[in-house]
py3Dmol code that shows the C-alpha trace and the ligand (Angstrom):
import py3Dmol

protein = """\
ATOM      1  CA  UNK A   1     203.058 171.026 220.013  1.00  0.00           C
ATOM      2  CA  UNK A   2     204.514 174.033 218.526  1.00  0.00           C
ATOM      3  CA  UNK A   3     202.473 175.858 216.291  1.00  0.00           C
ATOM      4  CA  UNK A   4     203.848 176.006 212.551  1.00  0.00           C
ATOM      5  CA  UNK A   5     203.430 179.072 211.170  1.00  0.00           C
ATOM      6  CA  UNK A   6     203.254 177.581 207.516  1.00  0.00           C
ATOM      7  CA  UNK A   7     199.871 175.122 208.148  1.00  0.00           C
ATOM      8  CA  UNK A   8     197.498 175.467 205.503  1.00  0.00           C
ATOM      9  CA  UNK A   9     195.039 177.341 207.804  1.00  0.00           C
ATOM     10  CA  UNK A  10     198.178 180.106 208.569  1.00  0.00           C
ATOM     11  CA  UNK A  11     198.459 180.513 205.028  1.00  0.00           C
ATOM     12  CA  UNK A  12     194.823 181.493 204.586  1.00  0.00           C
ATOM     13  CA  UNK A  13     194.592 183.875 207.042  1.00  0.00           C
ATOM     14  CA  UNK A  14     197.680 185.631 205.158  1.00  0.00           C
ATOM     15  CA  UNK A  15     196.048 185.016 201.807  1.00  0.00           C
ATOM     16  CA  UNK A  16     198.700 183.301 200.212  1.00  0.00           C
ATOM     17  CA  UNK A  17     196.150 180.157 200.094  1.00  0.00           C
ATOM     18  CA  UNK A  18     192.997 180.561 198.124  1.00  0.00           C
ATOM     19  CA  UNK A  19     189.601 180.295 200.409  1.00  0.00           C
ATOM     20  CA  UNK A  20     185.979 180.462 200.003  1.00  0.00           C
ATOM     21  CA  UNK A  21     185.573 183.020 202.674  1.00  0.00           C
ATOM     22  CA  UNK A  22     181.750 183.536 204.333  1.00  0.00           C
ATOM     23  CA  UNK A  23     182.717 186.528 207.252  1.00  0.00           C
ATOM     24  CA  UNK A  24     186.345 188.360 208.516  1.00  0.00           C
ATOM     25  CA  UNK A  25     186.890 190.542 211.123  1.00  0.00           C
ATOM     26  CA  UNK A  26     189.873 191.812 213.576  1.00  0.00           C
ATOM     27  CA  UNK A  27     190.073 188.589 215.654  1.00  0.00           C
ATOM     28  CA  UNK A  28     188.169 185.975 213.525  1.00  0.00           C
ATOM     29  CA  UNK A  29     187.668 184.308 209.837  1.00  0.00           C
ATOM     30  CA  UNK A  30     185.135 182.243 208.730  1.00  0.00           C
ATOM     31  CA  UNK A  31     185.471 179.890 205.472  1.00  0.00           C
ATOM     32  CA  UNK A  32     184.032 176.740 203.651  1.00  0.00           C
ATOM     33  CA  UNK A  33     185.334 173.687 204.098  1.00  0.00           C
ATOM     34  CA  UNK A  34     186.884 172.819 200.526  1.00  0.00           C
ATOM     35  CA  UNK A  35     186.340 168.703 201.590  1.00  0.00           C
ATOM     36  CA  UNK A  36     182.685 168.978 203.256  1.00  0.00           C
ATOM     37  CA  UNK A  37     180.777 166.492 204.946  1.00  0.00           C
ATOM     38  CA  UNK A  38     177.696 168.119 203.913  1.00  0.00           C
ATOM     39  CA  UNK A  39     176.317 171.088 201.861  1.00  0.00           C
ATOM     40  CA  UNK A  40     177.129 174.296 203.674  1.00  0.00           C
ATOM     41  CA  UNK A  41     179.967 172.722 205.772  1.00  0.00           C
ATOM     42  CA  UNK A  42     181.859 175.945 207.183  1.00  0.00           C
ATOM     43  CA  UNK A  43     185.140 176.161 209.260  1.00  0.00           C
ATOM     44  CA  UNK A  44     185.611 179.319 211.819  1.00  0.00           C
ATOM     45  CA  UNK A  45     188.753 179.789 212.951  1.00  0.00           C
ATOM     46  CA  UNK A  46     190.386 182.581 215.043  1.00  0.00           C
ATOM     47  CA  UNK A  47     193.487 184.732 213.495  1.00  0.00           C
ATOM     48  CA  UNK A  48     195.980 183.987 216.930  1.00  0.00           C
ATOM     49  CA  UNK A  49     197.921 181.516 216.578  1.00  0.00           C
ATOM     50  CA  UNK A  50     197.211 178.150 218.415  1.00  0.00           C
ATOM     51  CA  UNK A  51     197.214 174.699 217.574  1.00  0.00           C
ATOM     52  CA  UNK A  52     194.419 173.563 219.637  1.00  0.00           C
ATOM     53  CA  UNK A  53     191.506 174.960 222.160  1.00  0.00           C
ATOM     54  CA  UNK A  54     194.322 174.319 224.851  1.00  0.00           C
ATOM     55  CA  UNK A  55     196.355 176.533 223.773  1.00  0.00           C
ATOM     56  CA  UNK A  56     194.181 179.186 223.106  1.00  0.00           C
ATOM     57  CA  UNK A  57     193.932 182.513 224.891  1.00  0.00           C
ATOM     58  CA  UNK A  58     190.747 182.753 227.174  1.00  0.00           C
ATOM     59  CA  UNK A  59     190.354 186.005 225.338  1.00  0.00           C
ATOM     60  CA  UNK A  60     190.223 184.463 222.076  1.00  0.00           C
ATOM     61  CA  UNK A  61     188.353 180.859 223.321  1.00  0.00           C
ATOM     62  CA  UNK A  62     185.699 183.402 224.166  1.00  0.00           C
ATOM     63  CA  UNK A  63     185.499 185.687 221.182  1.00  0.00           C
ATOM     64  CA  UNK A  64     185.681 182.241 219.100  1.00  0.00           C
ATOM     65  CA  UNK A  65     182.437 180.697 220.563  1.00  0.00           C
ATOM     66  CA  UNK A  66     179.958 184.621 219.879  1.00  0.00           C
ATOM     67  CA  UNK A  67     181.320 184.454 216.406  1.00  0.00           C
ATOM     68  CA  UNK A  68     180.881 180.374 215.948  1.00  0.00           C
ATOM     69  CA  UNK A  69     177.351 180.818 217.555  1.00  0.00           C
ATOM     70  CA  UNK A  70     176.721 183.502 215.111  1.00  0.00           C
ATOM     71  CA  UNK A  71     177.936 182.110 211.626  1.00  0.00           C
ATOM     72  CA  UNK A  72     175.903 178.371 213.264  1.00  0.00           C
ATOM     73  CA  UNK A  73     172.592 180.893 213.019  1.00  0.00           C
ATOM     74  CA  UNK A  74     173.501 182.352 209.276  1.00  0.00           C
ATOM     75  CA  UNK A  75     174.274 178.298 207.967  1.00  0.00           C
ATOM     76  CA  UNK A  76     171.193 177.501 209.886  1.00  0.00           C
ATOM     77  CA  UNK A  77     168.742 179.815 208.070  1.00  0.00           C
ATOM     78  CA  UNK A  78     171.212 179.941 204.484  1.00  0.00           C
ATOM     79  CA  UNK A  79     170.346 175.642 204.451  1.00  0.00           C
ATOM     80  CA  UNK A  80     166.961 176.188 206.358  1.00  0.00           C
ATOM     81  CA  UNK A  81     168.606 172.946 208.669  1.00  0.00           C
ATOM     82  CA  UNK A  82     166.328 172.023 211.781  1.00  0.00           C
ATOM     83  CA  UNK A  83     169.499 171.227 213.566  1.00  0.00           C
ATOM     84  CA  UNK A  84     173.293 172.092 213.213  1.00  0.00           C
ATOM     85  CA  UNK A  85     176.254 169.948 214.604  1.00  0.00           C
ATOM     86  CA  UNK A  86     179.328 171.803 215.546  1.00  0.00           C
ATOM     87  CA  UNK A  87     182.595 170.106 216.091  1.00  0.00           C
ATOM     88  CA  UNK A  88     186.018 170.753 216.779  1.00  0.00           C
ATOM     89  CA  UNK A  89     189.155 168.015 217.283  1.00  0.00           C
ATOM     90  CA  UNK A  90     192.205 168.442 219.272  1.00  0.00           C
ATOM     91  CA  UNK A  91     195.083 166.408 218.478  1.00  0.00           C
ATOM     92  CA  UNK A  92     195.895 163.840 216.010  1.00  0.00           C
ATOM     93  CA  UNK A  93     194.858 161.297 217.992  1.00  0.00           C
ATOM     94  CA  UNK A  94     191.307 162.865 217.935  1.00  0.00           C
ATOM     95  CA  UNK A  95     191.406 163.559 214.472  1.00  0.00           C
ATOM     96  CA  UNK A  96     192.535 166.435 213.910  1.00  0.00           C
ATOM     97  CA  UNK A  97     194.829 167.241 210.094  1.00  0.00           C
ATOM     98  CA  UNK A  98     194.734 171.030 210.481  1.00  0.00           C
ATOM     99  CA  UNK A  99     197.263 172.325 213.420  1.00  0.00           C
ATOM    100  CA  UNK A 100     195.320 175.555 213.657  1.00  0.00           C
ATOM    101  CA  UNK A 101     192.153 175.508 215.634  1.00  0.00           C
ATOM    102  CA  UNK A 102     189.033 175.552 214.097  1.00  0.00           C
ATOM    103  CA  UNK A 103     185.231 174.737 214.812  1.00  0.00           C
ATOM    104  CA  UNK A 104     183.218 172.751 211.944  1.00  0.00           C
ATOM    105  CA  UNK A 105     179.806 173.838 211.822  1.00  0.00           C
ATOM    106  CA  UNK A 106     177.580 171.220 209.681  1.00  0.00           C
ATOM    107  CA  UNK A 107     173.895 171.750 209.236  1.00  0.00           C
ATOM    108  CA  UNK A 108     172.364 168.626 210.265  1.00  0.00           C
ATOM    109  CA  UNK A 109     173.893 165.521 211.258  1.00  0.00           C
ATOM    110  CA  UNK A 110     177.215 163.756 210.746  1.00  0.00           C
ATOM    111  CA  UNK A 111     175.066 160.315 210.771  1.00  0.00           C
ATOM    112  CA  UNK A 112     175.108 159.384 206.765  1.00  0.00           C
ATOM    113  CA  UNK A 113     177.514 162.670 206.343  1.00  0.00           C
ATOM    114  CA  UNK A 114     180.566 162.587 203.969  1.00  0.00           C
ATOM    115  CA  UNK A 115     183.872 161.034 205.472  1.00  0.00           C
ATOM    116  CA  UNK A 116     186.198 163.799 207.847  1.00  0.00           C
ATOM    117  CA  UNK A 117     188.614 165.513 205.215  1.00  0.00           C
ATOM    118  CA  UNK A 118     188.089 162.640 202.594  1.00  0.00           C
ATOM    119  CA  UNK A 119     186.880 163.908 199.316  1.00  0.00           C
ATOM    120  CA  UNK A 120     187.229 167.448 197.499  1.00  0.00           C
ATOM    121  CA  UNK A 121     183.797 169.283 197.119  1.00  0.00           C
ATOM    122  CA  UNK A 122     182.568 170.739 193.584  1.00  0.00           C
ATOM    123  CA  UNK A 123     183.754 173.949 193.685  1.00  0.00           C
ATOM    124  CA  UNK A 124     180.822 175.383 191.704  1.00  0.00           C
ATOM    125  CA  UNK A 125     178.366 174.216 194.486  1.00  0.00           C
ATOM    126  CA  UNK A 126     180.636 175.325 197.726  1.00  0.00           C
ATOM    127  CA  UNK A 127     180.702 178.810 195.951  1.00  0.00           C
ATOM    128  CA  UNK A 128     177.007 179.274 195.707  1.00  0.00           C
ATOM    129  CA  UNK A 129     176.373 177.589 199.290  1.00  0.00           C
ATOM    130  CA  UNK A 130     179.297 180.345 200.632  1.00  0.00           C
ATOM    131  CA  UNK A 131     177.055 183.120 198.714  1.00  0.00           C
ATOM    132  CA  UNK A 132     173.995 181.600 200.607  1.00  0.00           C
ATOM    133  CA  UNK A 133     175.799 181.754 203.571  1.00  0.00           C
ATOM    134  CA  UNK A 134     177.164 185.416 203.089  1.00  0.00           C
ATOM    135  CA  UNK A 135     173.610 186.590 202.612  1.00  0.00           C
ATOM    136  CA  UNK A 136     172.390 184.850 205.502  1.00  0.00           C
ATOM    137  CA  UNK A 137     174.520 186.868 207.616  1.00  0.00           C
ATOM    138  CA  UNK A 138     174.135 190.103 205.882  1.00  0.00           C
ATOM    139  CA  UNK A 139     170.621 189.320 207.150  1.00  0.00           C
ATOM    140  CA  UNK A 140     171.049 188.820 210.628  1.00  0.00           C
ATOM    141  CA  UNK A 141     172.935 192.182 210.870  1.00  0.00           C
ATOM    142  CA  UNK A 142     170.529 193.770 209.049  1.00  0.00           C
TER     143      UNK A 142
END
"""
ligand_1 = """\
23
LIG
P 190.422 168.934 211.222
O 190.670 167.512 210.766
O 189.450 169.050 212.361
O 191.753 169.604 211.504
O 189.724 169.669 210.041
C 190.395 170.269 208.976
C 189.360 170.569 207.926
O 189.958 171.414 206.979
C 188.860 169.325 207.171
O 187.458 169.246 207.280
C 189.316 169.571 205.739
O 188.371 169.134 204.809
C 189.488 171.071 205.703
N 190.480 171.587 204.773
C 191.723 171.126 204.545
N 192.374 171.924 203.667
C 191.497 172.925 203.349
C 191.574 174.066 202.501
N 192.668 174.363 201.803
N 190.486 174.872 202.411
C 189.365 174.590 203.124
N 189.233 173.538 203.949
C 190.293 172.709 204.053
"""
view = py3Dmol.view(width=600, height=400)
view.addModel(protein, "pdb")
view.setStyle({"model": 0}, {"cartoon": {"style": "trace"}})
view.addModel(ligand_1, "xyz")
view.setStyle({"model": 1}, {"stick": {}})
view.zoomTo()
view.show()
């Protein structure tokens, strides 16, 4: 699938679509999930372009997974969550309604969790959980 430049997750890397944004760097941003399936629900997603993990540069594939491994710790501590699930869908057929790859990270489990990309999020309460996050990983760096 060719990648279109104008999916929603193109237009937030370029700013020109608001986004609650947790960590950004050269290769790599890091936002909340506006329709999470839990409290802290957080989306990392690399700035080349590619649809899916197939399509991905090994160079980027590999940056991807240090910087999801490291924004998984700060959501871990920011929600104090015993465990974390991290996902990440390929292809409509698996699910997937944003052509630009991303990982979800989730603290805890998906059992009893909200539906996938069914139901806006107070915006009030994803801005204080991406503060919680933010200071989270201002902490690990410390
Ligand atoms: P996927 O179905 O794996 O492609 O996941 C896309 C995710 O993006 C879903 O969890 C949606 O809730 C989320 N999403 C869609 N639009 C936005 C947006 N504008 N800002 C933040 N998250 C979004």
């Amino acid at each position: 699938m060719a990648y279109d430049p104008d999916n929603i997750f193109a237009k937030i890397l370029r700013d020109e679509l608001p986004s609650m944004r947790v960590y950004e760097d050269d290769t790599t941003l890091a936002f909340m999930d506006m329709m999470p399936q839990a409290k802290g629900h957080t989306l990392v997603i690399p700035k080349e372009a590619a649809v899916d993990l197939h399509e991905l540069s090994n160079v980027a594939a590999a940056d991807l997974i240090v910087k999801v491994q490291m924004i998984a710790s700060a959501v871990k501590q920011a929600f104090s969550a015993d465990g974390i699930t991290i996902f990440q869908l390929n292809g409509a057929a698996a699910g997937q309604t944003v052509p630009h790859i991303h990982f979800h990270i989730v603290p805890g489990s998906l059992l009893g969790a909200k539906g996938h990309a069914a139901a806006q999020g107070d915006s009030d309460e994803i801005a204080a959980d991406a503060e919680l996050i933010r200071a989270a990983l201002h902490n690990l760096h410390k």
